[in-house]
C-alpha positions in Angstrom: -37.1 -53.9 61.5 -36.5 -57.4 61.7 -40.1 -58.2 60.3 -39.2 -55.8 57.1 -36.2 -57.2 56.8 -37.7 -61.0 56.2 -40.7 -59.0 54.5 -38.3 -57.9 52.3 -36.7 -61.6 51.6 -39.7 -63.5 51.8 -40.9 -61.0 48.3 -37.7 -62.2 46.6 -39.3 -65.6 47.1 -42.6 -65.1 46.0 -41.4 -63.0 42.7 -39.5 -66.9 41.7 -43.2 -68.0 41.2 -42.5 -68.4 37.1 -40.7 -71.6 38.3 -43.2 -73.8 39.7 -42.8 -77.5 39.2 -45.6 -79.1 36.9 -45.8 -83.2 36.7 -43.8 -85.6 38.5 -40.1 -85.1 37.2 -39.1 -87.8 34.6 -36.3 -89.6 34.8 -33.2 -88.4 32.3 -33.6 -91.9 30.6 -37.1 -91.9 29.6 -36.6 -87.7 28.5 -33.5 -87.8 26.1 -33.3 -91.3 24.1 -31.3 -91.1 21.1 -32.0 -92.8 18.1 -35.7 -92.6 17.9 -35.9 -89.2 15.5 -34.2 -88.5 12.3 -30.8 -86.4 12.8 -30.5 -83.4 11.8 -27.2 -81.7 10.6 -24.8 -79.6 12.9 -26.1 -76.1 13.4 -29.3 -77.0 12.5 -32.5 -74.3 13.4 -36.3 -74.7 13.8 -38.9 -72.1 14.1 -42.5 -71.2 14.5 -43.0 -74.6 16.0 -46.2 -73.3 17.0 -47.2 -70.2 15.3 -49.1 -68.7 17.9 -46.6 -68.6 20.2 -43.2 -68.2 18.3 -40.9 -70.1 19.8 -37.3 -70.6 17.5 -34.7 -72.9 18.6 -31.5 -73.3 17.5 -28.6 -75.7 18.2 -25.2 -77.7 16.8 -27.3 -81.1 16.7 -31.3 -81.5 16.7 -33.0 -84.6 16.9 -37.0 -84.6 16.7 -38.9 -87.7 17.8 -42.0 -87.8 15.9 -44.0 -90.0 18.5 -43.7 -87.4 21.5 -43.2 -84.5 19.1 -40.3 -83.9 20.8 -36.8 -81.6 20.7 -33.4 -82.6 21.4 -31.1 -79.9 21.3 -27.9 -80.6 21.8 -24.3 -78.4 21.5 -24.8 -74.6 22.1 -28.5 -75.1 22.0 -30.6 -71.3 22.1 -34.5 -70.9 22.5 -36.0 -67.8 22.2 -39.7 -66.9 22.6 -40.3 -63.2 22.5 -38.2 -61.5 25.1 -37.3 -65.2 26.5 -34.3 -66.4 25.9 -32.3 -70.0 27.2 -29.4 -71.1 26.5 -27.7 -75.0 27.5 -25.6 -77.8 26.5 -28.4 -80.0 26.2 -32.2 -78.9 25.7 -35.2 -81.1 25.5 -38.6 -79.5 24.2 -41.9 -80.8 24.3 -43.9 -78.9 21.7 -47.4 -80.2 22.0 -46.9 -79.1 26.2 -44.2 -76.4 25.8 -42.4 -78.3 28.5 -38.7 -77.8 28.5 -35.2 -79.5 30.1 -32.2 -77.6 29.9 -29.1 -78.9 31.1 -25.7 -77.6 31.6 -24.2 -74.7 32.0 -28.1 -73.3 31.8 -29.0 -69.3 31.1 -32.6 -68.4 31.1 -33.3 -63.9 30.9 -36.3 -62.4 30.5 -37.2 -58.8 31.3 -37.7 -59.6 34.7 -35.0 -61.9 35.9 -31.9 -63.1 35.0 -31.5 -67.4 35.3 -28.6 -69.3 36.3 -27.5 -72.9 37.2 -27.4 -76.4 35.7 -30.6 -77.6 35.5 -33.7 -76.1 34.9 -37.5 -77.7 34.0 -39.1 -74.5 32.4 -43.0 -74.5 30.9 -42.6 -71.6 28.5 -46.4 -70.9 28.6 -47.1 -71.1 32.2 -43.8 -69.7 33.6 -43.9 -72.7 35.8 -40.6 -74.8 36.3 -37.9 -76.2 38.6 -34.1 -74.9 38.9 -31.2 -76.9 41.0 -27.9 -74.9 41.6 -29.3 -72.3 40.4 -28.5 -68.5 41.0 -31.5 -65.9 40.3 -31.4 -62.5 39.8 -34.5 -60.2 40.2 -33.7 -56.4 38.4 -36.5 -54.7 40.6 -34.7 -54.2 43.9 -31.3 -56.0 42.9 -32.5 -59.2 44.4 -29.9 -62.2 44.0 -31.6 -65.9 45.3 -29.5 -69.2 45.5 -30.0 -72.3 46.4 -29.2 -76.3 46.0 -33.1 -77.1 44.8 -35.9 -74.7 44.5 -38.9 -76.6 44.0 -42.6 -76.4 44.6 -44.6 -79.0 47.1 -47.8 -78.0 46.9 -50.8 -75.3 45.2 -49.0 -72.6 46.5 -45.9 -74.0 48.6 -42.3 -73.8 47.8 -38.9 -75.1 49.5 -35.4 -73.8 49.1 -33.2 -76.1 50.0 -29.7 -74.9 50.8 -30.6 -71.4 50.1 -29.1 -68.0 50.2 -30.2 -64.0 49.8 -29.0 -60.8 49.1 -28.7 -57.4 47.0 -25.0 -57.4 46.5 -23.1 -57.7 43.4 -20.0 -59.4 43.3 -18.8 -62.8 43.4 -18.2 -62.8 47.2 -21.3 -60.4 48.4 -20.7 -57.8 51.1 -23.4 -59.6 53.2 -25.9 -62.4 52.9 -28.5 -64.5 54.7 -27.9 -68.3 54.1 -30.4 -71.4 55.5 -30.7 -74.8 55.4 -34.0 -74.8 54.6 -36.6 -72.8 53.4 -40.6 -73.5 53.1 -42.5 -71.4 51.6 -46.3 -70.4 51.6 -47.8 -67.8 49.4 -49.9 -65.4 50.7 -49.2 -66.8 54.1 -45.6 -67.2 56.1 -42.8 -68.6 55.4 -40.5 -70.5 57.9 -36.7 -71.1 57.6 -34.3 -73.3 59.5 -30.7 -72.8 60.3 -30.3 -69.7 59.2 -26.9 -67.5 59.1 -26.2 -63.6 58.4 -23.2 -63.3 56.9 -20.3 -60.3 56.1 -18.2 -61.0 53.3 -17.7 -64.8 53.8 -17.6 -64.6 57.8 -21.1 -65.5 59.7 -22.1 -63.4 62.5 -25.7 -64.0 63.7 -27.2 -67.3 63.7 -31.2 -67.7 64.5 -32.4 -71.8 64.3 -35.8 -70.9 63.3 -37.3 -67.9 62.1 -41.1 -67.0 60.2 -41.3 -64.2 58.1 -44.5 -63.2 55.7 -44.1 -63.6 51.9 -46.3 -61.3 50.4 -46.5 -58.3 48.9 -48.5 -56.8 51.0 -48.4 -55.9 55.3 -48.1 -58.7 57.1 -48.2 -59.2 60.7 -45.0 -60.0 62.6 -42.1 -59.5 64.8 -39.9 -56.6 64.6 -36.0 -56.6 64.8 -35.1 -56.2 68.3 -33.2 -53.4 69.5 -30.3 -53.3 72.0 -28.5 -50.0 73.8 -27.1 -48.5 76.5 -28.0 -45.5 78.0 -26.4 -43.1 81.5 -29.8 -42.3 82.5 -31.8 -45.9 81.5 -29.2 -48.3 81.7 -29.1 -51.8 79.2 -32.2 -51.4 77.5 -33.4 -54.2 75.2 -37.0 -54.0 73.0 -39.1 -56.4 71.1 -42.4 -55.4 69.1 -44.8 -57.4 67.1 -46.5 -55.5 64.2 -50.4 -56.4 63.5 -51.9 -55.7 60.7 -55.9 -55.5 61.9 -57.5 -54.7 58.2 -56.0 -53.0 54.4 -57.1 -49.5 56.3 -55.6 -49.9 60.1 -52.7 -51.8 61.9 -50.9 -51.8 65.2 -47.5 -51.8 66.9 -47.4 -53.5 70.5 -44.1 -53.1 71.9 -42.0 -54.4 75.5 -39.0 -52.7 76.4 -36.5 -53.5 79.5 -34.4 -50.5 80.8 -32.3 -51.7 83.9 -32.1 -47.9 85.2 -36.0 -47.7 84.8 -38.3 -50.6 84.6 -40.3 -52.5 82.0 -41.7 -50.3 79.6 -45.3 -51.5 77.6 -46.1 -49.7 74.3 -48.6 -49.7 71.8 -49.1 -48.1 68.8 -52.8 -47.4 66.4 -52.9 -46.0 62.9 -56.2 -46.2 60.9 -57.2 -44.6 57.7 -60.9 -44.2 57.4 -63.2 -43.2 54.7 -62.8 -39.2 53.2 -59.5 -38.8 54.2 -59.7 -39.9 57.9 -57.0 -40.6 59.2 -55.0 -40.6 62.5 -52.5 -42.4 65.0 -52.9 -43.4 69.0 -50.1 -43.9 71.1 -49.6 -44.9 74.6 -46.1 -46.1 76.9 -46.3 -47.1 80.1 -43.5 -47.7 82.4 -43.1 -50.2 85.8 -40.4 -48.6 87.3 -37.8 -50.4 89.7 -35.6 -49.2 92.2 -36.5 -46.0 93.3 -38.6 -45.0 89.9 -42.1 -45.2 90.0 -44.5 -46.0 87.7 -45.0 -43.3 84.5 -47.1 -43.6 81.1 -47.9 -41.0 78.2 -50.5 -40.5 75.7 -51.1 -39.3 72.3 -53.6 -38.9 69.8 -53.5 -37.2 66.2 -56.7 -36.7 64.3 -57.2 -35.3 61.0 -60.7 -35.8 58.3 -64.0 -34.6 57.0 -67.3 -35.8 58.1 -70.2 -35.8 56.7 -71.3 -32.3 55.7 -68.6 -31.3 55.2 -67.1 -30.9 58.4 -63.3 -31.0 59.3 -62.8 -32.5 62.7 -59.3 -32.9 63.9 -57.5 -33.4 67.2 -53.9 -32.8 68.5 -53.7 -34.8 72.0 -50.9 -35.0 74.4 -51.2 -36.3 78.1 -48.2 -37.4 80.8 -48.5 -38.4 84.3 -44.9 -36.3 85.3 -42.4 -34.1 83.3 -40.3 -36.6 83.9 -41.3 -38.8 80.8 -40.2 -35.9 78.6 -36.7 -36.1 79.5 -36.7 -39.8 79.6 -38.3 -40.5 76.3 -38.2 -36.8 74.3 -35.1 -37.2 71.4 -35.3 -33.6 70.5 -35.0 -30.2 72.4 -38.5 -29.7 72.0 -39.5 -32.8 73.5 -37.5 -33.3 76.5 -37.6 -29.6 77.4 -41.9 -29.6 77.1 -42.9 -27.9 80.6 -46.8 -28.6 79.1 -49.1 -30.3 77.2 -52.0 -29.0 75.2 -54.8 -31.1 74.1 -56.7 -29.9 71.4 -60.0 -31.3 69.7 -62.0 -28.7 67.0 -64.6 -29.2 64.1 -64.6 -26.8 62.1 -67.6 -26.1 59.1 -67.0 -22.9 56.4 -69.4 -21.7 54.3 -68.9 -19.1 51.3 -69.8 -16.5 54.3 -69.5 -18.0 57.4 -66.6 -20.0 59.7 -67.8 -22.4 62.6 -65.7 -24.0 64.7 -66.4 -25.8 68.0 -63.0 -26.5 70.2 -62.1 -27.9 72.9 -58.8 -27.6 75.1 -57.1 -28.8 78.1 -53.9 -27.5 79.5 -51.7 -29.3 81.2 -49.0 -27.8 84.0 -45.9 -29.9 84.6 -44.4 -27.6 86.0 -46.8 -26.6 89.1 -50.4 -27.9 90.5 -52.6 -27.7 87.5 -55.8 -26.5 89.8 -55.2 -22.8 88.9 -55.0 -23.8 85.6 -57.2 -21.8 83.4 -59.0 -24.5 80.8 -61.5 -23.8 77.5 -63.9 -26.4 77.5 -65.7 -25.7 75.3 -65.0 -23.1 72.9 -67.1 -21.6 69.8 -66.2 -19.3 67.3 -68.9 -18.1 64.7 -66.6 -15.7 62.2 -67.7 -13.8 59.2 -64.4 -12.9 56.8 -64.9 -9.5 55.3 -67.0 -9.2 52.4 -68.1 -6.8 50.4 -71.7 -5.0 50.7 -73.2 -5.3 47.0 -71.4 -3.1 44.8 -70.6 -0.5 47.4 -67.0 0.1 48.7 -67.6 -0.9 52.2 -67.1 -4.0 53.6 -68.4 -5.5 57.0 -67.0 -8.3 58.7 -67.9 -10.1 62.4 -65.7 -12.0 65.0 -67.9 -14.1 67.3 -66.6 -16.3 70.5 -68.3 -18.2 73.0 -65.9 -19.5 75.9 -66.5 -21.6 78.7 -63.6 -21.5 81.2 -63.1 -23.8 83.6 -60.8 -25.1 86.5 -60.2 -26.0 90.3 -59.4 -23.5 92.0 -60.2 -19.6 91.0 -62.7 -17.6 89.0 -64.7 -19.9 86.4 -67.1 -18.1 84.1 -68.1 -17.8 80.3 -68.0 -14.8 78.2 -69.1 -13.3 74.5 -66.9 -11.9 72.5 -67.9 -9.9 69.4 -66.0 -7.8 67.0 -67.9 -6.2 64.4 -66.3 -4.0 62.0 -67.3 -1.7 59.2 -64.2 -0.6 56.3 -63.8 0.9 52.9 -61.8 0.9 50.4 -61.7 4.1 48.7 -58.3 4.9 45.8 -57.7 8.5 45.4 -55.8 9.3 42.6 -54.9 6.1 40.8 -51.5 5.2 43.3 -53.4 5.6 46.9 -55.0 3.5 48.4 -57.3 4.5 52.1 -58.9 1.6 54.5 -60.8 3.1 56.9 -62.3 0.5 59.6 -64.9 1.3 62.6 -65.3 -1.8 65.5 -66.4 -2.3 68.8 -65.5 -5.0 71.2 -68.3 -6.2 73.2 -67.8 -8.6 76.4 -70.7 -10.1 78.2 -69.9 -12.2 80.8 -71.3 -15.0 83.0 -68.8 -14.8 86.4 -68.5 -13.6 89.5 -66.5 -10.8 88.8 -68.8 -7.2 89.3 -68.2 -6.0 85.7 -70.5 -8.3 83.1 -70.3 -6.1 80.2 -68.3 -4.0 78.3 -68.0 -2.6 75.3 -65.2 -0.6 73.7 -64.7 1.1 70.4 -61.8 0.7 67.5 -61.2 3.1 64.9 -58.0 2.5 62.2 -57.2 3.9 59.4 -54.6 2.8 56.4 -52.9 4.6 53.7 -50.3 3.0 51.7 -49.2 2.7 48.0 -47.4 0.9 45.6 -44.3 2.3 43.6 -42.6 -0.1 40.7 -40.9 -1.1 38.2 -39.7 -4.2 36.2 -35.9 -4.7 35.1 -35.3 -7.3 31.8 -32.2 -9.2 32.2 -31.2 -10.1 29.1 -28.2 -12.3 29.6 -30.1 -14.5 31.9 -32.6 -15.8 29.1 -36.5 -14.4 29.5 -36.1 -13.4 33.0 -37.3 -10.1 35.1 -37.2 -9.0 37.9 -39.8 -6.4 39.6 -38.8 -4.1 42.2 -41.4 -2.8 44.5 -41.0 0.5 46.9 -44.8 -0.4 49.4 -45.0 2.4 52.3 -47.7 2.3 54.6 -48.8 4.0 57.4 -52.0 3.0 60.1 -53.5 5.1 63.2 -54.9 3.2 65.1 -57.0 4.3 68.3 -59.0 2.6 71.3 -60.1 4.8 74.1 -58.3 4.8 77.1 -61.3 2.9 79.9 -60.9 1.0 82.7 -61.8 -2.6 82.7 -60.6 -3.7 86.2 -63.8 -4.8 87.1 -63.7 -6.9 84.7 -63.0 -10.8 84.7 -59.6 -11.7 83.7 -59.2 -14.7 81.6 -56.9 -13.8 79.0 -55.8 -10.7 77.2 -59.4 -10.4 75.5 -60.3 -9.2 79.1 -58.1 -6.4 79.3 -57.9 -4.2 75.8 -55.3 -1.7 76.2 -55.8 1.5 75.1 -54.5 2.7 71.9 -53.3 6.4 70.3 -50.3 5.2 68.0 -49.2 5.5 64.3 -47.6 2.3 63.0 -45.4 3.4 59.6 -43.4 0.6 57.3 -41.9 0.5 54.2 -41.3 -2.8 52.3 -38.8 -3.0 49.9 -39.4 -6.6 47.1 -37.7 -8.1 44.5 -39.7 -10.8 42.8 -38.4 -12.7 39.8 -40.1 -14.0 37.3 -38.9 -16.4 34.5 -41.0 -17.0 31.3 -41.2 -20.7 30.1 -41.7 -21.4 26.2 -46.0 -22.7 26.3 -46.3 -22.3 29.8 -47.3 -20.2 32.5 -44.4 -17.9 34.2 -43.3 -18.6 37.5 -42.3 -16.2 40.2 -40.3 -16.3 42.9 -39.6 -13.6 45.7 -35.8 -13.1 46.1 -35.3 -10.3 48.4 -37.8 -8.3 51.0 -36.7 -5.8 53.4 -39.4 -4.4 55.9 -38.9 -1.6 58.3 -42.0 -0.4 60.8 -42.2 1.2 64.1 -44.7 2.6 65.7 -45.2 6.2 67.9 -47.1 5.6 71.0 -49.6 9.6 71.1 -50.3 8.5 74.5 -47.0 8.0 76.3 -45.7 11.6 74.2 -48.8 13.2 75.9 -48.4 11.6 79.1 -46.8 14.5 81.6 -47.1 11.7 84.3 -43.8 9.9 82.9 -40.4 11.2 83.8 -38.6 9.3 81.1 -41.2 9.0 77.5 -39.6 6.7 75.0 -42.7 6.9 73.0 -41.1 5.3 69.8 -41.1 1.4 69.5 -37.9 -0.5 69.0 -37.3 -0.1 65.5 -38.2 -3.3 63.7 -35.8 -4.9 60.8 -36.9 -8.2 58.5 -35.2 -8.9 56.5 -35.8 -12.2 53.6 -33.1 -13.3 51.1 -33.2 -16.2 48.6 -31.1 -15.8 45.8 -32.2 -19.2 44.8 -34.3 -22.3 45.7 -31.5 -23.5 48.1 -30.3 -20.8 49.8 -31.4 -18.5 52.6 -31.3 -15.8 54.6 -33.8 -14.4 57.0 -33.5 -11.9 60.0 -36.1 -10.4 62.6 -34.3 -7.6 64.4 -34.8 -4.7 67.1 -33.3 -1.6 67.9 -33.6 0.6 70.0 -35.0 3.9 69.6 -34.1 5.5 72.9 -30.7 5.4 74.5 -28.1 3.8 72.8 -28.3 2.5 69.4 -28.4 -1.1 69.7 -30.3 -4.3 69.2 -32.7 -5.2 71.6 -33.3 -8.4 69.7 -31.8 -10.0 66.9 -32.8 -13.8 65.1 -31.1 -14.6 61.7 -31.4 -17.6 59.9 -29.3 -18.8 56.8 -28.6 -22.0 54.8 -27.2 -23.3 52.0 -27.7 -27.0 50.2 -26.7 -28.8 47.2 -28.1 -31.9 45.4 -26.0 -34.3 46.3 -25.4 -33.8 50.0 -23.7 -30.9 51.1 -25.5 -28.5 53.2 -24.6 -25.8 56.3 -27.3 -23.7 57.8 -26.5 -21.4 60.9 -29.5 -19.9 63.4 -28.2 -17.2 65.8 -30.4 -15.8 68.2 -30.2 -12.7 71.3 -32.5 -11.0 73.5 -31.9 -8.4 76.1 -34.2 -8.0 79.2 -34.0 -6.1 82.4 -35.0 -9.7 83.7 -32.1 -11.5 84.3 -34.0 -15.1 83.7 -35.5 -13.9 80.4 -31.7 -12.8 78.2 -31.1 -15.7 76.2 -28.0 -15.4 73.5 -27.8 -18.9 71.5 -26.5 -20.5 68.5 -26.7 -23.4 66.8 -25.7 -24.7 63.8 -26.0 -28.1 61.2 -23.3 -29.0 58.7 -23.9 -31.9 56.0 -21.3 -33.0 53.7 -21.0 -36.2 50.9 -17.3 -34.3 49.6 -15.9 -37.5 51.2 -18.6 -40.1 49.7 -19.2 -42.6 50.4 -18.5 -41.7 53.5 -21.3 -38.8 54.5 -20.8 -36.9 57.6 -23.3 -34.9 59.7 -22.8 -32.6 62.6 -24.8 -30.2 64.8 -24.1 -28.0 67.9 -26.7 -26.1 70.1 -24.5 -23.9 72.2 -25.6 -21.2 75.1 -23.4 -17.4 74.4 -25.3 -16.4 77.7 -24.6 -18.8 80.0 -21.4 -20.0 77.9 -21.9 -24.0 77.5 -23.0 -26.5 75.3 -27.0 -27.6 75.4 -26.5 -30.6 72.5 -24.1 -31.9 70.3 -24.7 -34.2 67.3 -21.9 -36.0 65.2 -23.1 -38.6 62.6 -21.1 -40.3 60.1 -23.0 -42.5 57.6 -20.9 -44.9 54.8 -23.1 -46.3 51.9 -21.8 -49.5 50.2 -23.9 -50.6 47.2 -25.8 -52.7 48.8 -25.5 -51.7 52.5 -25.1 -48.0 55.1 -23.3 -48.1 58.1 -24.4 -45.6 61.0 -22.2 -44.3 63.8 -23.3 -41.3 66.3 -22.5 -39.7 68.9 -24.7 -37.5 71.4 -24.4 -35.3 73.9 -27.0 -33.2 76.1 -26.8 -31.9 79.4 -28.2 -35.0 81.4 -27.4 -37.7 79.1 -24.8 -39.2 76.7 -25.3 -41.6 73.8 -23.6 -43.5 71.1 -25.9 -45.2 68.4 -24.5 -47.4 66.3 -27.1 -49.4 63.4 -26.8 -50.8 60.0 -29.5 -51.0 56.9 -29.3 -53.4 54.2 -30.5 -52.5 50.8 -34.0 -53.9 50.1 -34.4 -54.3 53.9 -33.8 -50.7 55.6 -32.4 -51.1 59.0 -31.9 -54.6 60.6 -30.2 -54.0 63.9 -29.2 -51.2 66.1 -27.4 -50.7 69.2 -28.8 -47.4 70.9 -28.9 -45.2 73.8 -32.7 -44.1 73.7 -35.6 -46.4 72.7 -37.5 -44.6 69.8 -40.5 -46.8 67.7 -39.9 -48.8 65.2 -42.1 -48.9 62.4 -42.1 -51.7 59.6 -40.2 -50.8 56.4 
């Protein structure tokens, strides 16, 4: 942060480029001598000087020396070329050089800037010049510069001398970075001495040197340090330098000191390679003190195509202890991960045919990770259903190759196929029948006495399509079509032992099937006609209810109890418009009393300016005690007191009646400045954050409980 921040300051600089010095300043004797040109009358005017570049100047009193072809403007004196425009008591201009002098009470504008002070050397056709108590102001970005002298010392060198920044309006700016001196190297670093941070007129910080880029593009540097406290790590303090290694690639190197902990060492890669390649590499270590010990974490994230075409990504995730989760994780599903799963796949598609190659690694932080059951490697060779020339069958083929692996149990590899054979056959012009034929076959390479098995799969769909479309007038060209979709699928798989079988996962043990699976959607979709242009839909409302009748558990006289009816499955999807919500996924049960079993509903609601609330409710029942869950959380946004904008969240436990997390953040936005305050609490730790951005820098300093990366504005 503390390198964007300068980044951001040492830009201002380099935009004051048009100002460069050209020859040796004159003295004010040799540049305005009266007497040596004819006198004009008050108010006189002279134009097109120079035809080709249109200069006009007018003034109370010219005087023009022939000898040096020479201007002296004098009383309200105005010179405009183009969109240029300068204004001064006094104004000297050279016409065969275009050089100018202004003098008091001086007023330059262009389309760019805005020019204030009481002196300023200005060459009107090379921008180039030299400004003394001078303010400027930059429209892009708001930028306001000040200083005593600005003047240039070289090619490509520049130095402020008493100098001040800042993106605040007003006479007395909210806040502002003042130094001595500045120096200035384009397209390099800049360095400045003495150097204050001030609020309103009162300095806080104070640094005696600091170097800062000044260009427009990444430049290597230190961040802004971070400060915090924390219960579990204690005074924590971090400093990062930021690299930038080529146009495509940079890095992040970081040191952190947590009293509670250790020393922490981070670094962070991001590169962007040729078609689309791109990714990021991270990796913390930590020397722990006391009674910690030492604990690091890894991370990769791939994404890209190769040559041929070939999509190769990777998801990577690797910690020596679970205990770097809860250090380090700043959200629920961070600091609650019991796992990580590493993931690296290439992946090739054809108009027919899918291949992908994968490879994945489990890790247990929970438990040893020897029983762990790993795929490495893994390929699949799938080909999507297609049609069989003009015929209304359609044959498809699932193909997977495993190899698992791991230290202690059953290793082995197996094949997995799934061909299938369907149709598609419409009776009647409102019926639609899919019937489908596939086998499973298993071949297997283990020690396990079963190597083969193969198993049949017959389904069979029927469903339809009932609707109609509504024009509501009132509401311009809009309609809305509502759709009645039943369905109903038997689906059968003999009932054959497999318990010779290897078991790896649920591939290995194909449950037998008898059931009938009926549904019936209910959909609203809107659709609004545009004047020239294509319509656009949108799906307001769907509503779908399925369950499904087990034939083998109503035929099977074994069972004292037969509940063969599923739960009875409700979801539900509501969005009356683009920012509201409401979606359900519900249970009931179909045997015994009539009540939910589980029930998950979503909603929301959010504005344009601000204001939001959104609300997830969630319950399951289970005859295991561990597995009931009942929670709620919920997230309220709100600008109704801007500029002061509030934020709050809860997480709360019905089941075990207690709070997991609470959030409270309030957020006040100045013109030219936010102020952060929040508050945090979780089951093992509490934290207060306070930070504040400045506009055209983002966030300069922070004082937080958790140490999170910093990445340059």
């Amino acid at each position: 942060m503390f390198k964007s921040c300068l980044l951001s300051f040492g830009l201002l600089i380099l935009l004051i480029s048009p100002f460069e010095a050209w020859a040796a300043e004159q003295d004010d004797s040799e540049e305005m001598v009266p007497g040596q040109a004819a006198v004009t009358n008050p108010a006189q005017s002279v134009s097109s000087l120079d035809a080709s570049r249109s200069i006009s100047l007018e003034a109370d009193s010219l005087v023009y020396e022939q000898v040096d072809k020479t201007y002296q403007a004098t009383g309200k004196a105005l010179l405009k070329q183009g969109e240029k425009e300068l204004t001064a008591d006094k104004l000297l201009l050279q016409t065969a050089t275009q050089d100018t002098l202004a003098e008091g009470n001086v007023s330059y504008r262009d389309s760019k800037a805005e020019i204030i002070g009481s002196r300023l050397r200005l060459n009107l056709s090379s921008e180039q010049g030299q400004l003394q108590d001078g303010r400027i102001f930059l429209r892009q970005g708001n930028f306001r510069l000040s200083g005593v002298d600005i003047k240039k010392l070289g090619q490509s060198t520049y130095q402020v001398q008493s100098g001040s920044f800042t993106t605040c309006d007003g006479d007395i700016a909210d806040w502002k970075f003042t130094a001595k001196k500045i120096r200035v190297h384009l397209g390099d670093y800049a360095t400045a001495q003495h150097v204050w941070f001030y609020v309103k007129d009162t300095p806080l910080l104070y640094s005696p040197y600091v170097v800062f880029p000044v260009k427009a593009e990444r430049e290597s540097g230190f961040l802004m340090p971070n400060f915090g406290n924390s219960k579990e790590k204690g005074v924590m303090t971090s400093l990062a330098w930021y690299q930038v290694i080529d146009r495509n690639m940079d890095m992040t190197v970081r040191a952190d000191y947590m009293s509670e902990l250790g020393i922490g060492k981070g670094l962070e890669y991001r590169y962007l390679l040729g078609r689309e390649n791109l990714g990021e590499m991270q990796y913390y270590h930590v020397n722990g003190i006391s009674d910690n010990s030492d604990t690091y974490g890894f991370a990769w994230r791939h994404g890209g195509t190769l040559p041929g075409d070939v999509w190769l990504a990777a998801d990577a995730q690797y910690v020596d202890d679970r205990q770097f989760f809860e250090d380090f994780g700043e959200v629920a599903e961070e600091y609650n991960q019991d796992k990580t799963v590493s993931q690296l796949w290439a992946q090739r598609n054809w108009a027919k045919l899918n291949l992908v190659g994968r490879a994945r690694y489990i890790q247990d932080l929970e438990q040893s990770n020897d029983t762990t059951l790993q795929r490495l490697p893994e390929l699949s060779i799938d080909l999507p259903r297609y049609r069989i020339g003009s015929s209304p069958l359609y044959g498809s083929l699932e193909t997977l190759i495993t190899n698992f692996n791991r230290d202690e149990g059953e290793e082995g590899r197996r094949l997995y196929l799934r061909p299938s054979l369907a149709a598609a056959f419409r009776p009647g012009s409102w019926l639609e029948l899919v019937p489908e034929v596939a086998l499973y076959e298993r071949i297997y390479d283990a020690d396990s006495p079963g190597d083969e098995k193969t198993l049949p799969e017959f389904k069979v769909t029927l469903s339809t399509r009932l609707q109609k479309v509504f024009m509501l007038k009132d509401w311009g060209a809009v309609k809305i079509q509502h759709s009645v979709e039943p369905y109903l699928t038997y689906l059968y798989r003999p009932n054959e032992s497999e318990e010779d079988l290897p078991l790896f996962d649920l591939r290995d043990r194909l449950s037998p099937r008898n059931l009938l699976e009926y549904a019936l959607v209910n959909r609203l979709t809107l659709r609004k006609d545009h004047n020239g242009g294509q319509p656009t839909y949108r799906e307001i409302f769907n509503l779908r209810l399925s369950q499904i009748y087990d034939i083998y558990e109503a035929r099977d006289d074994d069972l004292d109890e037969k509940e063969p009816f599923s739960d009875l499955r409700v979801e539900l999807s509501v969005r009356p418009s683009t920012r509201t919500y409401l979606t359900m996924d519900n249970l009931i049960s179909a045997h015994g009393d009539l009540e939910f079993s589980q029930f998950r509903a979503t909603a929301g609601a959010k504005d344009e300016v601000g204001n939001g609330v959104s609300l997830n409710y969630s319950y399951r029942d289970d005859d295991i005690e561990s597995l009931k869950t009942e929670y709620l959380s919920a997230k309220v946004d709100t600008s109704l007191l801007k500029p002061l904008y509030l934020s709050f969240e809860e997480r709360y436990s019905l089941y075990e009646k207690r709070s997991l997390e609470t959030y409270v953040a309030m957020e006040y936005r100045s013109q030219c400045w936010s102020l952060f305050l929040s508050y945090r609490d979780r089951l093992d730790d509490q934290a207060v954050m306070i930070s504040f951005a400045l506009a055209g820098l983002g966030k300069v300093g922070s004082i937080t409980s958790s140490l999170s990366t910093s990445e340059a504005e």
